[in-house]
N, C-alpha and C positions, 0 to 999 in steps of 0.2 A: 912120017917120021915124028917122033913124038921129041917137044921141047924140052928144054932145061926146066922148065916152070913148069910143066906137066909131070915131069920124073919129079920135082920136090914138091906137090901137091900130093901125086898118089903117094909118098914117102912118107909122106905128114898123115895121110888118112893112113894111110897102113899101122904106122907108130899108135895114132891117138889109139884104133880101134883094139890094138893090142894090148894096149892100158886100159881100158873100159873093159875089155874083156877079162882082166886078169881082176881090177879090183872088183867088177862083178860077182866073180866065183868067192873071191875072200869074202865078200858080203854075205850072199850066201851060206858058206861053212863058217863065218861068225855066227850066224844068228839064227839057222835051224839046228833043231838038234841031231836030227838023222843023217847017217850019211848019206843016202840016197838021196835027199830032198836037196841037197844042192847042186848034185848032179843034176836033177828033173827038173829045178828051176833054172840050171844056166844052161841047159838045154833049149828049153821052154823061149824065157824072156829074153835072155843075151842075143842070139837072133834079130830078134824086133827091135832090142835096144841100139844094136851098131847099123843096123838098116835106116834105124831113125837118124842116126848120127851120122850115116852117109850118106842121106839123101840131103843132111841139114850143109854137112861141109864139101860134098861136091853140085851139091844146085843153088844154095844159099851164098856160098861164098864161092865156089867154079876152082875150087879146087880138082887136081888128078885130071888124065886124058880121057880119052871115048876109049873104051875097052873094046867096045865093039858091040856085044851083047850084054841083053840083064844075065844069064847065067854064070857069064865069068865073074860079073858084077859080084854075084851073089855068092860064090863059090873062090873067090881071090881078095873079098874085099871084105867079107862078113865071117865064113866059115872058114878060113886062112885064121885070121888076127884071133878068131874067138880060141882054135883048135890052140895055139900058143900062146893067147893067156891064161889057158885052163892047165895047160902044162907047165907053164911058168909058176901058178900060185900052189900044183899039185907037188911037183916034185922039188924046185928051189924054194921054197920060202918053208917056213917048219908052220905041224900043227896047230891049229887054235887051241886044242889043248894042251900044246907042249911050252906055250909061253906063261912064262908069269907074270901077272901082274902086281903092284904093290901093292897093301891098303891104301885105300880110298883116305880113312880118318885115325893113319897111324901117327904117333906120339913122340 
């Protein structure tokens, strides 16, 4: 039976990775020009980057329960959070180039 402090550990990993994943993709479609290269990049490194961040808050700090296997690990805790911050920054948040920004050295 999994505890109260296991249910708000994987809650907390589930939440941060979802965040990490979404300002990942915004990074990404800030700073390349193509659209396909921010796809390829938070395909690519978003992966490695919340794998590094779960392995950092559930063995560093013992956060979340035993899942049981690395596959649900990898597939509920990486590819879960990532597939919803990619949709979170795709469809709720507006374009990089739909925003304005101000001058830098307006008068």
């Amino acid at each position: 039976m999994v505890s109260v402090a296991d249910a708000i550990g994987l809650a907390v990993i589930l939440l941060t990775n979802s965040a990490v994943g979404a300002l990942l993709t915004r990074f990404f479609r800030v700073r390349l020009a193509t659209s396909w290269g921010s796809l390829v990049y938070t395909a690519l490194i978003g992966p490695v980057v919340l794998l590094a961040l779960t392995l950092v808050l559930g063995g560093a700090f013992g956060l979340g329960p035993d899942l049981g296997s690395p596959a649900m690990v990898v597939i509920g805790i990486v590819f879960l959070p990532l597939t919803l911050g990619v949709t979170f920054d795709y469809f709720w948040m507006p374009a990089p180039e739909e925003i304005e920004l101000p001058d830098r050295y307006a008068t």
